[in-house]
C-alpha positions as CSV (number, residue, x, y, z in Angstrom):
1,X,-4.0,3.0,-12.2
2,X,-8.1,2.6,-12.1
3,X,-7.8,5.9,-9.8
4,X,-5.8,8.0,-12.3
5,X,-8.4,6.6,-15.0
6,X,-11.7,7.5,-13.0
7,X,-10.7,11.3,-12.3
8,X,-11.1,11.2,-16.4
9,X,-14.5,9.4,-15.7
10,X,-15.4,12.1,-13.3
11,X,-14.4,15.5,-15.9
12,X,-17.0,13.3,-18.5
13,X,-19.4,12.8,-15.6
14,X,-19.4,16.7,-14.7
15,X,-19.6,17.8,-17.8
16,X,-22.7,15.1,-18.8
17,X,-24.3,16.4,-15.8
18,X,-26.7,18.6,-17.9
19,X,-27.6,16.1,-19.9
20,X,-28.5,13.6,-17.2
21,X,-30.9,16.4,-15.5
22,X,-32.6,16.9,-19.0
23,X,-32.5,13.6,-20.7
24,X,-32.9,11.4,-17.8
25,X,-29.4,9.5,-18.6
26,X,-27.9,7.2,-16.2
27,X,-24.3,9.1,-15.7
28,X,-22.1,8.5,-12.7
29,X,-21.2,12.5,-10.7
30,X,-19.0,12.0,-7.9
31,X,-16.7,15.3,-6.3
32,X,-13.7,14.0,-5.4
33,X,-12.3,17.3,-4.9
34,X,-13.9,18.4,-1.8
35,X,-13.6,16.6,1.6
36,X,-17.2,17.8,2.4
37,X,-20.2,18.2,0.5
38,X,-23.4,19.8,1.1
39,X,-26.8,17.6,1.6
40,X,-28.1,18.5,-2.1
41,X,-24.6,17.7,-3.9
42,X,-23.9,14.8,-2.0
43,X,-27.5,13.4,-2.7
44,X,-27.4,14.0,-6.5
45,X,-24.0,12.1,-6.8
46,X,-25.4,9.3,-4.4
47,X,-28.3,9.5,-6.9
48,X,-26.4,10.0,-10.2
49,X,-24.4,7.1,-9.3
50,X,-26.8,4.8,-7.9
51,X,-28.8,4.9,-11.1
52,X,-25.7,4.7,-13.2
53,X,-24.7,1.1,-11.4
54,X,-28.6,0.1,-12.0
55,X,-28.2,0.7,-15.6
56,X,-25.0,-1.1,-16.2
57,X,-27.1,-4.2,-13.9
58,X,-29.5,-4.2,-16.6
59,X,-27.3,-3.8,-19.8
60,X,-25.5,-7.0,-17.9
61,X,-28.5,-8.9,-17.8
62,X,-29.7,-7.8,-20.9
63,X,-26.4,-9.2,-22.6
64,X,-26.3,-12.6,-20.4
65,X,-30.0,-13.2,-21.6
66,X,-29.4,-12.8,-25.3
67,X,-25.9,-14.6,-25.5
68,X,-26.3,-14.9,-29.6
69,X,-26.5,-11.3,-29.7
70,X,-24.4,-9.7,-32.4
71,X,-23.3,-6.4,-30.9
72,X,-19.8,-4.1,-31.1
73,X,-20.8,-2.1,-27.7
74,X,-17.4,-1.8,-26.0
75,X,-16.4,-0.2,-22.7
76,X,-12.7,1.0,-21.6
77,X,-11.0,-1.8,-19.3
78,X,-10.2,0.6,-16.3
79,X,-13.9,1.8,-16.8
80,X,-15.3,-1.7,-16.8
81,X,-13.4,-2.5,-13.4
82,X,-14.7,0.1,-11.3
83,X,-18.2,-0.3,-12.7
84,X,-17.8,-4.4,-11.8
85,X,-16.6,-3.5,-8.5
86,X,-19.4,-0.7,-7.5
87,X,-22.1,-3.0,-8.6
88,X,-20.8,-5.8,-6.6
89,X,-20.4,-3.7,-3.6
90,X,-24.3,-2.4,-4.2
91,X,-25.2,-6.2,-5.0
92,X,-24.1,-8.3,-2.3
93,X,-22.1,-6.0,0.0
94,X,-22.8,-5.0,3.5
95,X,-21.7,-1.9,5.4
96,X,-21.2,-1.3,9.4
97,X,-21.9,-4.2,10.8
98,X,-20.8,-5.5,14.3
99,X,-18.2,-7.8,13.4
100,X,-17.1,-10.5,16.2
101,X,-14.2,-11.3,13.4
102,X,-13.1,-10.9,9.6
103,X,-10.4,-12.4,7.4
104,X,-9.5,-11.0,4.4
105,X,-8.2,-12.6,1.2
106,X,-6.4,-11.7,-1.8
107,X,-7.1,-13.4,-4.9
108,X,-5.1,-12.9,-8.8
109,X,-7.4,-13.8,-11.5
110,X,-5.9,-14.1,-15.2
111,X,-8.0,-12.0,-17.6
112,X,-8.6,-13.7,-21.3
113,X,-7.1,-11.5,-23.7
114,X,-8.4,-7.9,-24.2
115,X,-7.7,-6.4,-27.9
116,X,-6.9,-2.6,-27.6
117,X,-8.0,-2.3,-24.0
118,X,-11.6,-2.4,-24.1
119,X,-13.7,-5.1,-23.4
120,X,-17.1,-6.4,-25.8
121,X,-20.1,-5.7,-23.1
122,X,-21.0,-9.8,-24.3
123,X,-17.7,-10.2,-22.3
124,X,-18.1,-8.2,-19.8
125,X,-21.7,-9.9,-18.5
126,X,-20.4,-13.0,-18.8
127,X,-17.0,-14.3,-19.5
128,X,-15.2,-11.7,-17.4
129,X,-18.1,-10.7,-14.7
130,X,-19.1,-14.6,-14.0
131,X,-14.9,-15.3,-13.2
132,X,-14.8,-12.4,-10.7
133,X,-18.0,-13.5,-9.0
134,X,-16.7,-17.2,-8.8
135,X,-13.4,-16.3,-7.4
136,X,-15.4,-13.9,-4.6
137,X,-17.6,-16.8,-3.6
138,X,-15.1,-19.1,-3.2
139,X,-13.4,-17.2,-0.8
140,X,-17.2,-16.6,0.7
141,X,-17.5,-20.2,0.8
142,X,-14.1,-20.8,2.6
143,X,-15.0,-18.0,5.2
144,X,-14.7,-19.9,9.0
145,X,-18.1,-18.3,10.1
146,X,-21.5,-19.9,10.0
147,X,-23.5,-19.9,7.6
148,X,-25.7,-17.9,8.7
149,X,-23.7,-15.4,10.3
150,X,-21.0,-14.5,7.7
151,X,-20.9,-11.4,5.2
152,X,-19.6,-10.6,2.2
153,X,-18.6,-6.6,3.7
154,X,-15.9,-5.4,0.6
155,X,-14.8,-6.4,-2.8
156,X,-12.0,-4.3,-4.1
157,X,-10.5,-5.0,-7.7
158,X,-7.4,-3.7,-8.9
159,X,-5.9,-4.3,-12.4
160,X,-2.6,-5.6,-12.4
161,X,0.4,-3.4,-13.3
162,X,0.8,-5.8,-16.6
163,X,-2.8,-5.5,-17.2
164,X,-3.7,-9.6,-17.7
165,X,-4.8,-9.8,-14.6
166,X,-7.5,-8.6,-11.7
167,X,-6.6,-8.5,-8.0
168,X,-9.5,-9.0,-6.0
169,X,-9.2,-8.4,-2.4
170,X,-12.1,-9.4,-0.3
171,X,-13.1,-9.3,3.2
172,X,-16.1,-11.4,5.1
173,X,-17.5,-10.8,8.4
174,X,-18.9,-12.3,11.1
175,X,-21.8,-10.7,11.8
176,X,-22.7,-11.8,15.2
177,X,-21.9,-9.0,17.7
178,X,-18.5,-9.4,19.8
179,X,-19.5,-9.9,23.1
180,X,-16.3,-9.2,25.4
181,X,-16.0,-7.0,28.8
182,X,-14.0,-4.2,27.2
183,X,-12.1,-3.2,30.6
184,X,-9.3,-6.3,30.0
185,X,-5.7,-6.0,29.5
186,X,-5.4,-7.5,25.7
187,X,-2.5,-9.4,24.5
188,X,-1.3,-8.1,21.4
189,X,-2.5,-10.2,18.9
190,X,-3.2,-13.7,17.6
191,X,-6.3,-14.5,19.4
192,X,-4.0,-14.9,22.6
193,X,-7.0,-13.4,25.0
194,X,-6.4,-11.3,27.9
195,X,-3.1,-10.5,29.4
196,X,-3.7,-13.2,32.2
197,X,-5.1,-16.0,29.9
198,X,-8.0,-16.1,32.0
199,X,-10.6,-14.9,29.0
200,X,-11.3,-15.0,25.3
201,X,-8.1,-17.4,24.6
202,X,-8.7,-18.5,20.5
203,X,-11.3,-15.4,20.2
204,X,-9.8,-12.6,20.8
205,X,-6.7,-10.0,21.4
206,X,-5.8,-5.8,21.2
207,X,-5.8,-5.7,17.3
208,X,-9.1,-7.5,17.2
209,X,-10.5,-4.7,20.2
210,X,-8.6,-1.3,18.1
211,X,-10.5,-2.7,14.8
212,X,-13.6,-2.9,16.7
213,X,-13.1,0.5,18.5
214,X,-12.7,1.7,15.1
215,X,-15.4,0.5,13.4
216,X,-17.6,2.0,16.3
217,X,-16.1,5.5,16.1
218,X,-16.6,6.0,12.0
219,X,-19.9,3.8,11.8
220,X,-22.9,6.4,10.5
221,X,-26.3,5.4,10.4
222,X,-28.6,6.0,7.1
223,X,-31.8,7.7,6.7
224,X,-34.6,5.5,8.2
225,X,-35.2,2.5,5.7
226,X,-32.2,2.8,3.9
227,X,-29.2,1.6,3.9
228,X,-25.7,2.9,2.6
229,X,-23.6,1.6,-0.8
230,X,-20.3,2.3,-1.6
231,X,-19.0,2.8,-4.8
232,X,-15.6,3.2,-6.8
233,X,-12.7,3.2,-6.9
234,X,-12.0,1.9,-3.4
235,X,-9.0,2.2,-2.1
236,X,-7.6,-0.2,0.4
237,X,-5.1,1.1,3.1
238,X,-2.7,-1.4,4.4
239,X,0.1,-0.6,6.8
240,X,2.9,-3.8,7.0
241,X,5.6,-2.2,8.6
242,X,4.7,0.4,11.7
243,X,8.2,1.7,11.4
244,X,6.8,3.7,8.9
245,X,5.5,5.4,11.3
246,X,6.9,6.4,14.1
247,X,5.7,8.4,17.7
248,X,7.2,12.0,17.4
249,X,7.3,12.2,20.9
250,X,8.7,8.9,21.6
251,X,12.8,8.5,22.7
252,X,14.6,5.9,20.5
253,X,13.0,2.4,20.8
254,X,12.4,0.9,23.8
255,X,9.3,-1.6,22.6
256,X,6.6,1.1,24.4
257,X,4.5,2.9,22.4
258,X,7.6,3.5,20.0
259,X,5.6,3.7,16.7
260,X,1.7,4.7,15.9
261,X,1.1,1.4,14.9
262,X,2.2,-1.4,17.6
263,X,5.8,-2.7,16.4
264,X,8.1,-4.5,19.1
265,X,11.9,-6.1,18.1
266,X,13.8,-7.9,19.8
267,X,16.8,-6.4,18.7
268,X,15.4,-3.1,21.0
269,X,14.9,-4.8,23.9
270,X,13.5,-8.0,25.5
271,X,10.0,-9.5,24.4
272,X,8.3,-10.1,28.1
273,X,4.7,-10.8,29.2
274,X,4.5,-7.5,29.4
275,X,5.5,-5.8,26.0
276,X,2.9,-8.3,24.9
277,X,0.4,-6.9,27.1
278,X,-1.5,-4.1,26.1
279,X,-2.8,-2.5,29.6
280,X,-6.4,-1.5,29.2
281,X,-5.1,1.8,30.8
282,X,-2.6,3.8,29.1
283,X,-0.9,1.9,25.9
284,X,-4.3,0.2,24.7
285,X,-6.2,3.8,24.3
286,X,-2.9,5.2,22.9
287,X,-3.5,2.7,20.1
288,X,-7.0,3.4,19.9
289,X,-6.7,6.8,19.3
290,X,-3.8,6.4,17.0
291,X,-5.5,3.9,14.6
292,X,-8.4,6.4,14.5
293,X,-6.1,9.1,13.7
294,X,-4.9,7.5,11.2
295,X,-7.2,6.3,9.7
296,X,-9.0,10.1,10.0
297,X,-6.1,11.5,7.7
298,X,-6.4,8.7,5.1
299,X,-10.4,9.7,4.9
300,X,-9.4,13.8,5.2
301,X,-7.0,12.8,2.2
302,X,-9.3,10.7,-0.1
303,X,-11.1,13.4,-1.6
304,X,-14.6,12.6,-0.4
305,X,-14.2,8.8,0.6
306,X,-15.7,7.5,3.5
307,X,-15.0,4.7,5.6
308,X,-16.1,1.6,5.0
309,X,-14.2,-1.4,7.1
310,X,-10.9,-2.2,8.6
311,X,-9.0,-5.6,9.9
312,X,-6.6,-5.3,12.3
313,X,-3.8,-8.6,12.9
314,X,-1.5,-8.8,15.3
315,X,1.2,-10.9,14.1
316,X,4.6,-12.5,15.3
317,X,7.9,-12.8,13.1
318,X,11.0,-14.1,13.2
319,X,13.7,-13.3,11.0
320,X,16.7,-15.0,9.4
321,X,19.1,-13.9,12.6
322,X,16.2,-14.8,14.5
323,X,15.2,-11.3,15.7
324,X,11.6,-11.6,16.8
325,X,8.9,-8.8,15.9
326,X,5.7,-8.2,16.9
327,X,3.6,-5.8,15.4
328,X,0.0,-5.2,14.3
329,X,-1.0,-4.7,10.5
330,X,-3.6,-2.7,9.9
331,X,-6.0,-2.8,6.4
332,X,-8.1,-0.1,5.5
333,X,-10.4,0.3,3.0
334,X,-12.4,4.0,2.3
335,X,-14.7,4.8,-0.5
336,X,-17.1,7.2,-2.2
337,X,-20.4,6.6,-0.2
338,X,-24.3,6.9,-1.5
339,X,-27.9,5.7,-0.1
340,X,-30.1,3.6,-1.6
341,X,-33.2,3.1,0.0
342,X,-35.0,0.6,-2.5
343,X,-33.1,-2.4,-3.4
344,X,-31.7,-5.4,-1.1
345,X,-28.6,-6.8,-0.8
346,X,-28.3,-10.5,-2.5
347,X,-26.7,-13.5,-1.0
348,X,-23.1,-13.6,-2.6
349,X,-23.8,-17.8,-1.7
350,X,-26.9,-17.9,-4.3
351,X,-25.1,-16.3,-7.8
């Protein structure tokens, strides 16, 4: 819904451009209809938007400092979410970093009424804002990295289909560097290690070594001493069932390389060591290059995103007629991308 709601934002944001480069005002410009921009465009939205998070920052603050202050200022609900989001993102976010692990969370948080879908910007700096940062620090908090190694790398809110509620997804990193010979046979998933159990049993496995092959193929580096933001809406990309989609040059299931995504069933064929084995040579590249594929036509489809982090999980089922599957779940999340080369990222930990 926010999505449908920002390409409105956008036609406003166009058409205030004029103003902005006259008058100086803070208004968000973002081309979501090209998959490419030039350096100029791409650094006046980047701009345009960067100063347009700053301002609503400061209107926060401005609001949180003067809590007996009698004002009507309102802004639209689907508005207010993607600005809460994009200046968390800019605030405490992080972007390509070397991540040894990540876990994700997904959080539901029960809005207090809104009258006629817009929000008192009183509200909105506190009540509202201070509940979304609370629930994002307590999964910070619960994060099984040290202290000083986690990250807070995305926060993506979605309002609810009913509209009472925000669902906050959010994904922490460990920043220190994997460290793992990358020549290994990987078992498919749940920290299982290599294929002979000799290495990196509880640490590691193929979905972990795709996400990080990932990362390392879409990672960009900013200008010198700055660093990149991203910015909403983002969207998060998550694939459950690889049966979705499957190898068009692949015979009927056999549990090899049957889908893009890794998927193995039982009920096609029996689960040994070695459809749990992804060989370094042959079926674990064939996943690496199909998880960058993919994830190259959700970026070519996103209208100017950009990547920004994935997890990968291999996980193990069993079903009520006790059919076992194995497969790998991928989550995605792109987003429109600027530079900001003067303010620091905060410590999510210290709000």
């Amino acid at each position: 819904m926010k999505k449908l709601v920002y390409l409105s934002f956008l036609v406003l944001a166009s058409t205030m451009l004029v103003l902005t480069l006259n008058n100086c005002n803070k208004v968000p410009i973002v081309n979501q209809n090209a998959e490419t921009e030039d350096n100029s465009n791409s650094t006046l939205n980047s701009e345009a938007m960067l100063e347009h998070i700053l301002a609503f920052k400061e209107k926060m603050k401005y609001y949180k400092e003067h809590p007996g202050l009698k004002s009507s200022e309102k802004e639209q609900v689907d508005e207010t979410v993607i600005d809460w989001e994009s200046d968390i993102n800019l605030t405490y976010c992080y972007s390509y970093l070397d991540l040894s692990d990540a876990v994700t969370y997904d959080t539901v948080l029960v809005l207090p009424p809104i009258v006629q879908d817009s929000i008192l910007m009183a509200d909105i700096s506190a009540k509202y804002y201070d509940e979304i940062i609370y629930a994002v620090q307590e999964k910070y908090f619960q994060a099984p990295f040290a202290d000083s190694l986690k990250k807070l790398m995305v926060v993506d809110l979605e309002k609810t289909s009913g509209g009472d509620s925000l669902q906050i997804k959010t994904l922490i990193g460990n920043s220190q560097p994997p460290n793992y010979t990358t020549a290994y046979n990987w078992k498919y998933g749940n920290k299982l290690g290599t294929c002979d159990e000799q290495y990196y049993v509880g640490e590691r496995d193929a979905a972990m070594v795709c996400a990080d092959n990932t990362r390392t193929y879409f990672k960009e580096d900013p200008p010198t001493g700055c660093r990149w933001f991203f910015y909403g809406p983002l969207t998060t990309i998550i694939v459950r069932d690889p049966t979705q989609h499957p190898n068009p040059n692949d015979p009927p299931p056999v549990n090899y390389e049957d889908y893009m995504v890794y998927y193995a069933n039982s009920a096609d064929g029996a689960i040994t060591d070695q459809v749990l084995c992804l060989e370094f040579v042959g079926e674990l590249g064939f996943y690496k290059q199909s998880y960058i594929n993919l994830t190259q036509d959700w970026i070519s489809a996103s209208g100017g995103k950009k990547f920004k982090e994935c997890i990968y999980a291999g996980i193990h089922l069993m079903t009520n007629n006790s059919i076992h599957i194995y497969k790998h779940e991928l989550s995605t999340t792109l987003g429109y991308r600027g530079v900001d080369c003067d303010t620091v990222i905060d410590n999510i930990a210290e709000y």
